[in-house]
Every structure is written in structure tokens, then in C-alpha cells.
C-alpha positions as CSV (number, residue, x, y, z in Angstrom):
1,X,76.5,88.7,125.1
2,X,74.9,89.6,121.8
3,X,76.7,92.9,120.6
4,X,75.2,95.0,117.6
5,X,77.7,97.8,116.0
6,X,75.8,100.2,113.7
7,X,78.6,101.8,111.5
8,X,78.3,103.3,108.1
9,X,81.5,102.2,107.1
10,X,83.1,98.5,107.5
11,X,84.9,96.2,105.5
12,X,85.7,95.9,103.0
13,X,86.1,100.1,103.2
14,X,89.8,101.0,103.8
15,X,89.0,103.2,106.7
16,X,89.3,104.3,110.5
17,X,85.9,102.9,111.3
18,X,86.6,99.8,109.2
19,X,89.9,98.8,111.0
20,X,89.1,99.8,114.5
21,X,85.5,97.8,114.4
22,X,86.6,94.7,112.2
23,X,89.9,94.0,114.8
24,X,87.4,94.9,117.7
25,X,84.3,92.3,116.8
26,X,87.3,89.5,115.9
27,X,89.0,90.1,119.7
28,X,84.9,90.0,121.0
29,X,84.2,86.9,119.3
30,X,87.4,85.2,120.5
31,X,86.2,85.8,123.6
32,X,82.6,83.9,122.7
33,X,80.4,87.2,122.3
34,X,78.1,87.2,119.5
35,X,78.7,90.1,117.1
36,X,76.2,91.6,114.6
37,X,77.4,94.9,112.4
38,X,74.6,97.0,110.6
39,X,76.4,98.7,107.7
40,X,75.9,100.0,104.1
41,X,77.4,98.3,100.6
42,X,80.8,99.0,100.5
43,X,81.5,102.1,98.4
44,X,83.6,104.7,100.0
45,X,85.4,107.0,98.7
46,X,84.1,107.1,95.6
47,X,80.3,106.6,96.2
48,X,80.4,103.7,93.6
49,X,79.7,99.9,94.8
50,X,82.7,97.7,95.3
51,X,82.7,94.7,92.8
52,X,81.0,91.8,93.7
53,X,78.5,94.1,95.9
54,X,74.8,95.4,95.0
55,X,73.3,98.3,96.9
56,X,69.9,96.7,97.9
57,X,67.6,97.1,100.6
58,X,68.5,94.7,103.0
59,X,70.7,91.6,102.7
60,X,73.2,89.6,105.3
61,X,76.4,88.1,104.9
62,X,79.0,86.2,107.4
63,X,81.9,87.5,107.5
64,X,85.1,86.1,109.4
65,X,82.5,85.0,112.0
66,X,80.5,88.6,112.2
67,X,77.3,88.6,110.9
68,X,77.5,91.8,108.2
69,X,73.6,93.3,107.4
70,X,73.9,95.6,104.8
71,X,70.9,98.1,104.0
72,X,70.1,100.7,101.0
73,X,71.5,104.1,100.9
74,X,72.0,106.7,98.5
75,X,75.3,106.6,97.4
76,X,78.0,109.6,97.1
77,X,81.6,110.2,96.8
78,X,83.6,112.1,99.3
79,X,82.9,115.0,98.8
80,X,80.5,117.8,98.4
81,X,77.9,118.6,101.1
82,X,74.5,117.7,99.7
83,X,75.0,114.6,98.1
84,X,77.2,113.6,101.2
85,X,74.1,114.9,103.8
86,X,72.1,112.6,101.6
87,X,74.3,109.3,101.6
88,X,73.9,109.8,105.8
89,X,70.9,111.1,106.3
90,X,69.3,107.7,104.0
91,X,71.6,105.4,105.6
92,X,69.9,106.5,109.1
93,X,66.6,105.6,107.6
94,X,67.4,102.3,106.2
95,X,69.1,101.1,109.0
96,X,65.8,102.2,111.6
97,X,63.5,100.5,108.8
98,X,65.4,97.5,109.0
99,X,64.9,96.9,113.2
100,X,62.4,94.3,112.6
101,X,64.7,92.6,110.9
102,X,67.5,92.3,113.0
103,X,68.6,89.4,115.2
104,X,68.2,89.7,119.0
105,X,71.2,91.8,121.1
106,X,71.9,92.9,124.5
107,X,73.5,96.3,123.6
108,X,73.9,98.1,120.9
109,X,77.0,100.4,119.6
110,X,76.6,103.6,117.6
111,X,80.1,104.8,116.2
112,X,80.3,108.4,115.1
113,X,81.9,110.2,112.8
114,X,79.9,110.9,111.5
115,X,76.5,110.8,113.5
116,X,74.2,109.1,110.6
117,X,75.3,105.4,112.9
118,X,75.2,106.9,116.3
119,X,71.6,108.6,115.7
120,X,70.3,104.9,114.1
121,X,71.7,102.8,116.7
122,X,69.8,105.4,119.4
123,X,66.2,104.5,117.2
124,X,67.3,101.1,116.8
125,X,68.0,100.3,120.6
126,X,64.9,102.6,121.9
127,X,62.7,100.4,119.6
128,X,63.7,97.1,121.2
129,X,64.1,98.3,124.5
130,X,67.6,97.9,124.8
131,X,70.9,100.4,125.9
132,X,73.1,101.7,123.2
133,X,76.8,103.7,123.8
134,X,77.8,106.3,121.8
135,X,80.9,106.0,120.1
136,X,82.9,109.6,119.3
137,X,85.9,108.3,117.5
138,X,86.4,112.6,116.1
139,X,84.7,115.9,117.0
140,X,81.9,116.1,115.2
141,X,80.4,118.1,113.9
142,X,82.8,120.2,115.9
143,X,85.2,119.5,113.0
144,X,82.4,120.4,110.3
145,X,82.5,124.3,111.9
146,X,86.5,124.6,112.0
147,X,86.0,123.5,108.4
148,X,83.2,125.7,106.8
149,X,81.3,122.1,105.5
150,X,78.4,122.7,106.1
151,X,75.8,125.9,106.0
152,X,74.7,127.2,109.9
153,X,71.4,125.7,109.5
154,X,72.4,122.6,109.1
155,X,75.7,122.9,111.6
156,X,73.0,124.2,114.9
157,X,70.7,121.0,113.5
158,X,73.7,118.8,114.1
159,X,74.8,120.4,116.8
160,X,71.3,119.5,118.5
161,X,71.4,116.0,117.4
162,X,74.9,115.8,119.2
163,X,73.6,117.0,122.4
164,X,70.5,114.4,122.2
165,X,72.8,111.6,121.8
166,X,75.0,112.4,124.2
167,X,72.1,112.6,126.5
168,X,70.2,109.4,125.6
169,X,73.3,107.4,125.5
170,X,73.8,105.1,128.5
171,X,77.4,105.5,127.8
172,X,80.1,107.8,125.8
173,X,83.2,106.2,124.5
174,X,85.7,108.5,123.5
175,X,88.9,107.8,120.9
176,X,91.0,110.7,122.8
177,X,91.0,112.4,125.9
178,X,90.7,116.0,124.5
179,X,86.9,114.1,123.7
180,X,86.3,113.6,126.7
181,X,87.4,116.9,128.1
182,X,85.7,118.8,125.8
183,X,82.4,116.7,126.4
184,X,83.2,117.0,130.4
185,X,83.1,120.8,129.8
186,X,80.2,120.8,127.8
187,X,78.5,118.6,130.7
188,X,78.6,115.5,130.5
189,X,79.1,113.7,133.5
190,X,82.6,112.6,133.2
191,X,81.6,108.7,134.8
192,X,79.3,108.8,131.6
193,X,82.6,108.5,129.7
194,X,85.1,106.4,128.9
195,X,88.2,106.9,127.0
196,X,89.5,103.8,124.6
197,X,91.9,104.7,122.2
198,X,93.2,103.6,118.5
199,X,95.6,101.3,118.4
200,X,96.9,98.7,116.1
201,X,96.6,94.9,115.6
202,X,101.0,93.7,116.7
203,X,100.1,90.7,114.8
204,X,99.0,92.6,111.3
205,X,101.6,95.4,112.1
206,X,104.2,93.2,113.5
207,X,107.2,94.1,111.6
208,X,109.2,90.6,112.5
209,X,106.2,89.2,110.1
210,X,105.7,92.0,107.6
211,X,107.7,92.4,104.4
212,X,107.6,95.6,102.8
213,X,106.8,96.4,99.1
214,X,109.1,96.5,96.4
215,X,109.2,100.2,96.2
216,X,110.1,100.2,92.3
217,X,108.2,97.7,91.3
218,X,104.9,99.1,93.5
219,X,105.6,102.9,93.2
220,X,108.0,103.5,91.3
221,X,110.1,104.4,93.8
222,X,113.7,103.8,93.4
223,X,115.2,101.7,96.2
224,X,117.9,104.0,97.6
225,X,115.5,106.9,98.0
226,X,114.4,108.4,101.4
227,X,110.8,107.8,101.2
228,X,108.1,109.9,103.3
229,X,104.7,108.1,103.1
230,X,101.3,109.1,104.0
231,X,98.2,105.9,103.6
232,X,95.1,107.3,104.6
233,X,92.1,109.5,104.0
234,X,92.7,113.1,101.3
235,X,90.2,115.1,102.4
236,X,90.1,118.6,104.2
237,X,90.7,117.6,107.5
238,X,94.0,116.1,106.6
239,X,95.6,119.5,105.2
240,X,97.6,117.5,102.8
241,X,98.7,120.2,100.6
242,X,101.7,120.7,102.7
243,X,103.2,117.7,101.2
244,X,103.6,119.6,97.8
245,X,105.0,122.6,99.6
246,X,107.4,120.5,101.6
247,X,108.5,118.8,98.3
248,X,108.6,121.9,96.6
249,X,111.0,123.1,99.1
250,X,113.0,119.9,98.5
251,X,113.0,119.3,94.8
252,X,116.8,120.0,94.5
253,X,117.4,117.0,96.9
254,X,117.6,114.1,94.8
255,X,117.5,111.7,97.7
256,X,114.2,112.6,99.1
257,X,110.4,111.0,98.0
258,X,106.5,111.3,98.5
259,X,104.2,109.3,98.5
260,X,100.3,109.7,99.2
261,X,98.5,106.4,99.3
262,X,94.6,107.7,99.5
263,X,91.4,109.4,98.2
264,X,89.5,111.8,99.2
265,X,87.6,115.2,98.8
266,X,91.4,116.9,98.6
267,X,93.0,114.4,96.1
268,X,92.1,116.1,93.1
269,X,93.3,119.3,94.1
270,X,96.6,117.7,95.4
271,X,97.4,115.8,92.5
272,X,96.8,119.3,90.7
273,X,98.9,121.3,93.0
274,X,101.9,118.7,92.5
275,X,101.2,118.8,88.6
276,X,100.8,122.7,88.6
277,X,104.9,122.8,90.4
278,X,106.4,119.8,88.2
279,X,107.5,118.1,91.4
280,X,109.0,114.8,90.0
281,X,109.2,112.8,93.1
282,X,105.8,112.9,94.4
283,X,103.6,109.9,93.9
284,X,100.2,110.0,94.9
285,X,97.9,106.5,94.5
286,X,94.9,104.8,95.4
287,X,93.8,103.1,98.4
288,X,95.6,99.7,99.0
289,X,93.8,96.8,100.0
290,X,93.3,96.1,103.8
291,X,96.2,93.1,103.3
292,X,98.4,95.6,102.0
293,X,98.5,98.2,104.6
294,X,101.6,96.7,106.9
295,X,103.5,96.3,103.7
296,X,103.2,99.4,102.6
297,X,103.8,101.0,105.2
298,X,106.7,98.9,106.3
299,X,108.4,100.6,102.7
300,X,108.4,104.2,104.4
301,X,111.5,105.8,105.8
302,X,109.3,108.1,107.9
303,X,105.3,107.8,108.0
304,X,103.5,111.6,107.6
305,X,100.5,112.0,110.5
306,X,99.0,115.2,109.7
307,X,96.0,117.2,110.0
308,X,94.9,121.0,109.2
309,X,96.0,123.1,111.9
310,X,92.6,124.2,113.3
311,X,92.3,123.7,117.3
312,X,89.6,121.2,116.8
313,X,91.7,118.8,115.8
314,X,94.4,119.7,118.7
315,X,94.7,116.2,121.1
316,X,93.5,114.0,117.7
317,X,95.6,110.3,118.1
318,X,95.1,108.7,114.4
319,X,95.1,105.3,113.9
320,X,97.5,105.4,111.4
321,X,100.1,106.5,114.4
322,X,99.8,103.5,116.3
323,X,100.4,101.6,112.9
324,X,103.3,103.3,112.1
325,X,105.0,102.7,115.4
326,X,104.1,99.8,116.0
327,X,105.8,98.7,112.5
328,X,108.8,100.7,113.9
329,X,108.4,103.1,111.1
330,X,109.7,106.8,112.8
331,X,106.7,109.5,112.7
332,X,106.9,112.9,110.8
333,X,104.0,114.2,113.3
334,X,102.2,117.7,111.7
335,X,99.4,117.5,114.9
336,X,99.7,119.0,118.3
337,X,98.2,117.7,121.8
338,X,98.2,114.5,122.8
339,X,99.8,112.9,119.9
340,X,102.6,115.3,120.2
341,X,103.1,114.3,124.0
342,X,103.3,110.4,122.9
343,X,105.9,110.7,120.0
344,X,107.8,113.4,121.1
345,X,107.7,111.6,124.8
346,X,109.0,108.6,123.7
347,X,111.6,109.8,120.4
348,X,109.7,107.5,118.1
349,X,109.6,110.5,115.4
350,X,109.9,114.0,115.1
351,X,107.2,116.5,115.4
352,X,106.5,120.0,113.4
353,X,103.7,122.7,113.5
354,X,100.5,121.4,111.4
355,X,100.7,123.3,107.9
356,X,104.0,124.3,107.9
357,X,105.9,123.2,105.0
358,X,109.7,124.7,105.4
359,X,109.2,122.9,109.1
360,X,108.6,119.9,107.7
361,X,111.1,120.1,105.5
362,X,113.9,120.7,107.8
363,X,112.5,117.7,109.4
364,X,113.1,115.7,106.5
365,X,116.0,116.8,106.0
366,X,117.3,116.1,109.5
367,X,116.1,112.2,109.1
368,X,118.0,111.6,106.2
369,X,121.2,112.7,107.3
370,X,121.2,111.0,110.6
371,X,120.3,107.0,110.4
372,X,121.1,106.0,113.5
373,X,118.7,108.5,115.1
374,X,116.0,107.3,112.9
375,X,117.1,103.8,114.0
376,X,116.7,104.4,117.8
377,X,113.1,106.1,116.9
378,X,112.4,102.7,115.3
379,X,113.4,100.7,118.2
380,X,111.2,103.6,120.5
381,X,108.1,103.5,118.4
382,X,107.9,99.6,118.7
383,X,108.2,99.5,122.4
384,X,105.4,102.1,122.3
385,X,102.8,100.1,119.9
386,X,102.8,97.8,122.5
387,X,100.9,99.8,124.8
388,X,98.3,100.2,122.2
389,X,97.8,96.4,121.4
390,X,94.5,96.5,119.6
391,X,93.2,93.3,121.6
392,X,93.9,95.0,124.9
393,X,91.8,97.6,123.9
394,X,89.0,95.5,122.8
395,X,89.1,93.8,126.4
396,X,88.7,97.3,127.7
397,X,85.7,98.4,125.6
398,X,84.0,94.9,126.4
399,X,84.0,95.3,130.0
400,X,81.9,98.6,129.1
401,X,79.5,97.0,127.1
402,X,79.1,94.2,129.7
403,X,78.4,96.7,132.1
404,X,76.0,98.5,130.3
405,X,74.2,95.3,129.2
406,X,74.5,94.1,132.5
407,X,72.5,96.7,134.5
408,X,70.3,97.4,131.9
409,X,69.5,93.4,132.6
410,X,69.4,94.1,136.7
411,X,66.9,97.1,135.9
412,X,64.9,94.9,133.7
413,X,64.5,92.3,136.5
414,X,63.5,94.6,138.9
């Protein structure tokens, strides 16, 4: 089968989209599928091209076996509303212009957020006459309202988009199943839908093969500290500004560290809120490369999850989660819903109320002092990673595309 993936974002991007697609297309091409991924030049977060990159109109590389075409758009940081409309909005243009010039597939996957990709791959398919399945990864724009990003004009235009594509799609995969409930509520024929979650790849994340960093030598970190770690996206959604508060709280505990690994429409303002109250003992960096990840993350005494605590996000299951447990890294979970259920289920971390710093500090607190507890989360958190073995999960969302290429096929012939 002959699978085309129309995502904004891929490698080599350090993001959600990025991970979930690249581990996905290498599992589908193990298994002899042929995969094609329409993307833009790599520059995310900052809007600026990555090195060895130019941001031209069309152009096609191979990359570990997946053919990469890469088309114009404007370019933008993350962060701000019109310049970041723009960025989408011309990505969705130069991906339809560029139909003629794609290679032959049976289906075609659209991956939102955000829905620049999903609303392309719906041209894109309609054009050659084949099916495409919507991809919903996060609510949104759902998330864009909770957040106040975006005027109403432009939220109900969304908003209509949305509905269109979840109509046209012969298919909607979900990342959650608070998706798919909401979407079930809002009509959508619940055997339309299909949930396939985040998960991790146990041979990246396998901690048997992963070293971690030297802390001092990487961060600055001092060996013997207790080291909470967040690696991910700064932006709003992420509500990140509870790790200063939290520190704040703890800066008479010598033993305890931060660390933010990320960018992001937040960072600024969360590298200013740690500078405006002279906390000591909170790093924040840059992305890491892809490579990295595991061994960064394998340094953390406890790995944050958090988002803003606005019910949209309620039921969200991060990748990074599945990472951290399935490095056997225990959780400091700031989310409620579904991700709550799994952690606190299984004791692989400890969960507190989204936002709520003195919370999370007693949290902290309670992991230093007690080793073996954080020990036995470890030990829980692995045997829970396994569930979510990224290849499994690539099986599972193959059979769907199969099916949807396959009766598009039988309909075809009759």
C-alpha cells in the first residue's frame, strides 16, 4: 500500500507530530508499505530554517526509507497569531499546488493539530480521487477558545473547517478517548472513529540501552541533586509557569533542581519569571536533538507532564508520558482525566492539580525523601510502557488505513 502523511511538522522538528509520524512510517515500511510524507522545511520553533535546509517551493528528499516532499511556506516563530495563521494558512496552499506533483497513493493521512495538514490532505485526496483519515492528535481549535488565541472570527471559521473535515473524512483517528467522546457527542458516528494512542519507541526509550547525560557537564546540574525535568514544547498550553512557583516555594531546599528543556511562545516569559525571583536552581535550555531525548530524559529523578488547567485539555495522554515511563523515569503528572487514571492506576508517579504550585511542591518534596517509593514507581512505569509499544500501535493504525484503502478499492471496482 502506498501511504501519503500530510503533516506540517516532521523531522528533523523536535516535536509530537515529528516522533509519533517518523516511528509510525519506519514500523509501516518494515512491514513493506510504501510511505510518502508531505511537509514544510524544517524550522519550528523559531520560524527560522534549520541548517543545511532552504525554504523552496517544492523539493524531495529520502529519508531513512520515507520519501520527505517539502514545499514553500511562510515562515513564523511560535508565537503570535497572525504571523502563525499565515505560516498555516500558506503551508495549506503549497501543499494543494503541489498535487500534481506527488507520487501515486492509495490513502492519504491528514494529522491535525493544527488543521493547516488535515484541510490539505482533504484537497489533496479529493483531487486524485482517493480517501483520506483525519488525524486529531489535540482538540483543536477547541484548545485555541480555552486559550483566547485567536479573535471569534477567526475561532467560528475554524470551527467550520473542523466540522467539514470531520464530515469528509472517511475516517477519524483520535490520540485520546476524551477525542473521541467529545467528537461522539458532537456527532460523529462513533464507528467513524478510532482511538490510537501516543506511545513510545522501547527500543529508543529502552532504559537497559540508554545512558543518561552527565548532568554537570550537560546542565550544570550537580550530580547529587534531585532533578525534576520537563523536555518539550513552552507555550501556553503547557502552563509552565508553575515550575518557577513550585521552585520558588522550594528555594531553601538545597537538594532539589529544574530543568526545562524546550521553546516556545511561553519561554521568554518563563525564563523572565525565574530571573525576576533569583531562583538559582532552575535551568531552562533549548531543544535537544532527536538522539538526545532518551538520554536526557534518563538524567531526571522525576519527569514534569503538565498542562494549563482548562477542561479542554482534561483526558490529554502526552507523548512525553509514555517516554518517561517507559524509561522508568517516575511522573510528576499536573493533568487530570485519563492520564491521571493511567499513572495514578499503576503507581508509576504521583499526580497534583494542573497549576498548582505548593501541590507540586509537596509532591517533590515527598519523592526526595522516600527512594524506595520512587524506585517501585520506576519498576511500575516500565511494565506500563509496554502497553504503549510504539510498533504495536503502528500495526493498529495500519489495519485502518488498509481498510479504508481497501473499500475505497471495492467501491472503485464496482
Amino acid at each position: 500500500m502506498r501511504i501519503l502523511v500530510v503533516s506540517e511538522r516532521y523531522r528533523p522538528e523536535i516535536t509530537p507530530a515529528s516522533f509519533r509520524i517518523a516511528e509510525h512510517a519506519a514500523r509501516w515500511l518494515e512491514r513493506g508499505h510504501e510511505v510518502t510524507v508531505l511537509t514544510s522545511v524544517p524550522n519550528h520553533p523559531r520560524g527560522v530554517v534549520f541548517p543545511g535546509y532552504r525554504n523552496l517551493p517544492f523539493q524531495v528528499e529520502d529519508l531513512d526509507g520515507v520519501r520527505l516532499v517539502r514545499v514553500w511556506s511562510y515562515l513564523a516563530p511560535a508565537a503570535g497569531t497572525i504571523r502563525r495563521s499565515l505560516d498555516y494558512m500558506s503551508f495549506t496552499a503549497s501543499a494543494v499546488a503541489a498535487t500534481p506533483l506527488l507520487p501515486p497513493f492509495d490513502v492519504a493521512l491528514g494529522t491535525s493539530p493544527t488543521l493547516a495538514a488535515a484541510a490539505a490532505a482533504r484537497v489533496i485526496a479529493g483531487v486524485r480521487r482517493r480517501p483520506w483519515v483525519f488525524e486529531v492528535r489535540d482538540p483543536w481549535p477547541a484548545s485555541v477558545r480555552s486559550l483566547g488565541a485567536l479573535p471569534a472570527p477567526g475561532l467560528l471559521a475554524l470551527e467550520r473547517l473542523e466540522r467539514s473535515l470531520l464530515r469528509s473524512a472517511a475516517r477519524v483517528v483520535c490520540a485520546y478517548a476524551s477525542i473521541q467522546a467529545d467528537l461522539v457527542r458532537r456527532g460523529v458516528p462513533r464507528d467513524k472513529t478510532a482511538v490510537v494512542t501516543n506511545g513510545s519507541d522501547l527500543v529508543r526509550f529502552d532504559p537497559a540501552r540508554v545512558r543518561p547525560v552527565d548532568r554537570q557537564a550537560a546542565l550544570g546540574v550537580p550530580a547529587d541533586a534531585f532533578l525534576v525535568g520537563y523536555a518539550g514544547t513552552v507555550g501556553l498550553a503547557q502552563g509552565l509557569e508553575v515550575v518557577a512557583r513550585a521552585a520558588a516555594l522550594l528555594r531553601h531546599d538545597p537538594r532539589v533542581w529544574f530543568v526545562v528543556l524546550g521553546e516556545g511562545a511561553r519561554r521568554v516569559a518563563l525564563e523572565a519569571e525565574v530571573a525576576r525571583l533569583g531562583l538559582e536552581r532552575v535551568v531552562v535550555r533549548d531543544f535537544v536533538a532527536r538522539d538526545l531525548v532518551p538520554s536526557y530524559l534518563a538524567a531526571f529523578d522525576v519527569g514534569l507532564v503538565h498542562l494549563a488547567p482548562l477542561p479542554v485539555f482534561r483526558g490529554t495522554l502526552p507523548s512525553k508520558l509514555f517516554e518517561l515511563m517507559a524509561l522508568g523515569v517516575p511522573v510528576l503528572l499536573g493533568i487530570a482525566g485519563e492520564a491521571a487514571e493511567l499513572v495514578g492506576g499503576a503507581g508509576c508517579g504521583v499526580c497534583f492539580p494542573s497549576g498548582d504550585p505548593q501541590a507540586m511542591a509537596t509532591a517533590i518534596v515527598e519523592l526526595v525523601d522516600d527512594p524506595e517509593r520512587r524506585r517501585v514507581m520506576s519498576a511500575a512505569g516500565r511494565q506500563l510502557g509496554r502497553e504503549f509499544d510504539r510498533a504495536g500501535l503502528a500495526d493498529r493504525l495500519l489495519v485502518l488505513l488498509e481498510e479504508v484503502a481497501g473499500a475505497d478499492a471495492a467501491l472503485t471496482r464496482s
